[in-house]
N, C-alpha and C positions, 0 to 999 in steps of 0.2 A: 607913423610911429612916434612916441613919446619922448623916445630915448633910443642913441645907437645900443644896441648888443653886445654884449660882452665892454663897455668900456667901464670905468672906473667909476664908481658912484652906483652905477646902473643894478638893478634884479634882475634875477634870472636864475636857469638852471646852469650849473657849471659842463661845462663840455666835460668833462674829464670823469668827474666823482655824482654827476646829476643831482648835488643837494640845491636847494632854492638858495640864494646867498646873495648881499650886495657887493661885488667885486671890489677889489684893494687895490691900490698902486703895485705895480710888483716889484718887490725887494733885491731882487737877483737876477735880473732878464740884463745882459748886456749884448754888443755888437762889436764885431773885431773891426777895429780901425786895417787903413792901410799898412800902416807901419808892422801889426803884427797884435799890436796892445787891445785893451779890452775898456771900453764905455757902456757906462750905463744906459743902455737903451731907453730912449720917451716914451714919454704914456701915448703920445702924440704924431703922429709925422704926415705930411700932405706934400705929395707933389701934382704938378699939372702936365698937360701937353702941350704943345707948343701955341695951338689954337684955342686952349682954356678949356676947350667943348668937355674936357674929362678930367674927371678930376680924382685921386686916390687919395684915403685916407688911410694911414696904415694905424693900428689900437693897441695898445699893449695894455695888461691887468691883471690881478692873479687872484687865484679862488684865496680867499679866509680859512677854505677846510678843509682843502688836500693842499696847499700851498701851490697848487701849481698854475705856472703861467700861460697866460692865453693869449693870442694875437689873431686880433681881427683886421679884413681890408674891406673900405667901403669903398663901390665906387659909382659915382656922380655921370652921368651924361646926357650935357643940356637939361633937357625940362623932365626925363624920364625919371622914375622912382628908382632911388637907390637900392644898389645890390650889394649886400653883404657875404663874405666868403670868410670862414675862417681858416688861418695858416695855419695855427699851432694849437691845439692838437686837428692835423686835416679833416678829421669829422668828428663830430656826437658821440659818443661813446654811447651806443643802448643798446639793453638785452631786455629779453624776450622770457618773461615767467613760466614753468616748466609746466603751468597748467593752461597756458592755453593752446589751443589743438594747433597741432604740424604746420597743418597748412597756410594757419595765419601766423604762424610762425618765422615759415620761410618768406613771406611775402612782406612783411614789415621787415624783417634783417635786409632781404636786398634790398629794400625801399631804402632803408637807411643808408648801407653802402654805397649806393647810386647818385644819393645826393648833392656830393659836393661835386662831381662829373655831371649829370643831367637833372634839374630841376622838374623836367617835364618827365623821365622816365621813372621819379622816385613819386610823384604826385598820382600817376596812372596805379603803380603799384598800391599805393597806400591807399585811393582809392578804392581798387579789388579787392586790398586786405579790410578795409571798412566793411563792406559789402559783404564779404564771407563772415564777418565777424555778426554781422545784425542777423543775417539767414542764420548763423548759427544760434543764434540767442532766441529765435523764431520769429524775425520780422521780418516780414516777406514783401516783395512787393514788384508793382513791372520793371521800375528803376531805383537808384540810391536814394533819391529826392524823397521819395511813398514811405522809403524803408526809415528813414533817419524821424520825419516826420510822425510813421507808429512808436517809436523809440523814446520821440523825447516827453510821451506821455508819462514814462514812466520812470525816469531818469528823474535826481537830484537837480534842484535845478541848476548848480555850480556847472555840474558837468553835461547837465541839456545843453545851456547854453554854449557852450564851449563847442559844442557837436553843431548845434545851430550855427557857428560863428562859421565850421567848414562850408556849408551852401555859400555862408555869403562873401567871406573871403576868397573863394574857390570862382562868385559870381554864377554859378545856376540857373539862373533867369535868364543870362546872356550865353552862358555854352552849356543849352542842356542834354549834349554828346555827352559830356563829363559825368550827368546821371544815368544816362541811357546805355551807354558803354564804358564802364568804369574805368576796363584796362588799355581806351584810345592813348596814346601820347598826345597830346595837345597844346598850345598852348596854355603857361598858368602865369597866376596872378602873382605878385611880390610874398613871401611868405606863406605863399598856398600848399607848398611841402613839408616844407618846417612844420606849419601848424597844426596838418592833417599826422601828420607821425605825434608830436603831442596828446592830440586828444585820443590816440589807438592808446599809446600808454597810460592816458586814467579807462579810457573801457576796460584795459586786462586788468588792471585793479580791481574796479567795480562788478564787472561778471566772471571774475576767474578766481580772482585770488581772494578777496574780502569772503568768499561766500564759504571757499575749502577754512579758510583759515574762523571761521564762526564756526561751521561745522566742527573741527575740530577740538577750540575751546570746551565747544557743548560735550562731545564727546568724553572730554576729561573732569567734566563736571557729575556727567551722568555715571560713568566706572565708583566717583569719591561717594556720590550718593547711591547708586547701585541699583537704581531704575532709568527709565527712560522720561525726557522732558516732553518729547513732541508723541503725540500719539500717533503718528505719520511721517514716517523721513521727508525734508524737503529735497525738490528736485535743483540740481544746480545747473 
């Protein structure tokens, strides 16, 4: 990674309001002393173990555009890649657009809920939600790998790649159970959850909602001029 998540300076999606933004100092985050009184909380704090082997960072930062404050904890051990957990707000705040069908509905909400508790049980999920989502769009295939691979023919390339990035983040080549059986729990890689629910939410954009919301433009075009533009409905 380039940059911790959620700290100060950094892009991203805001946990809270999901706009893109670079996070603020925050203004108003304090911590109650012993005494009873109130300090301003740091953007900053790091404690160790007594053997170094771990190490915590605690983040503080606040969105630009819902002002609200965010606290992240990283934590370090020995030579292993860093894991990020956020405190405040405990998870992502994401919903789920009313056009796309039930079932990948339910399976990305509890993917999402799961994740600050099981990385590996919200990755299986979000997985299966991938999986139903390509079958449903009509890419078929023996496993995820065939399906993602017919998909990114036709994809933008922004959001191929991004779909490409889950094989490789995810590693594919080394646990290809993760394609063959979507919804195993398995081990995952650093950010293998996180990313795979990301790119579910630009697919519901791109195959669900961009296409009602054209249709319907067209539609209030066609009523003002009072014919039809397409001599065939598109299918969505």
């Amino acid at each position: 990674m380039s940059e911790d998540p959620f700290t100060v300076g950094s892009s991203g999606k805001c946990p809270h309001c999901r706009c893109t933004v670079f996070f603020d100092e925050p203004k108003k985050v304090y911590f109650q002393r012993p005494d009873g009184g109130l300090s301003l909380y740091p953007t900053h704090l790091v404690t160790k173990s007594g053997d170094e082997k771990e190490t915590v960072s605690v983040y503080s930062s606040q969105c630009p555009n819902c002002k609200k404050p965010i606290i992240v904890a990283k934590i370090e051990i020995e030579q292993k890649p860093p894991i990020y957990r956020l405190v405040h707000p405990f998870n992502v705040v994401r919903t789920v657009p009313p056009e796309v069908p039930k079932e990948i509905q339910e399976d990305f909400l509890e993917a999402a809920a799961v994740l600050p508790i099981s990385e590996k049980a919200s990755a299986a999920l979000s997985r299966r939600c991938l999986q139903n989502l390509l079958t449903d769009r009509g890419y078929k295939g023996d496993n995820l790998n065939e399906q993602i691979e017919k998909a990114l023919k036709d994809l933008p390339a922004r959001i191929g790649e991004n779909l490409d990035a889950v094989r490789v983040i995810g590693n594919f080549a080394t646990h290809p159970i993760k394609s063959k059986e979507t919804g195993l729990i398995v081990n995952v890689e650093p950010e293998e959850a996180n990313w795979t629910l990301d790119v579910l939410e630009e697919l519901f954009e791109h195959y669900y909602v961009m296409p009602k919301r054209v249709e319907g433009k067209r539609k209030k075009l066609e009523e003002k001029l009072g014919k039809r533009l397409l001599k065939k409905p598109s299918s969505i």
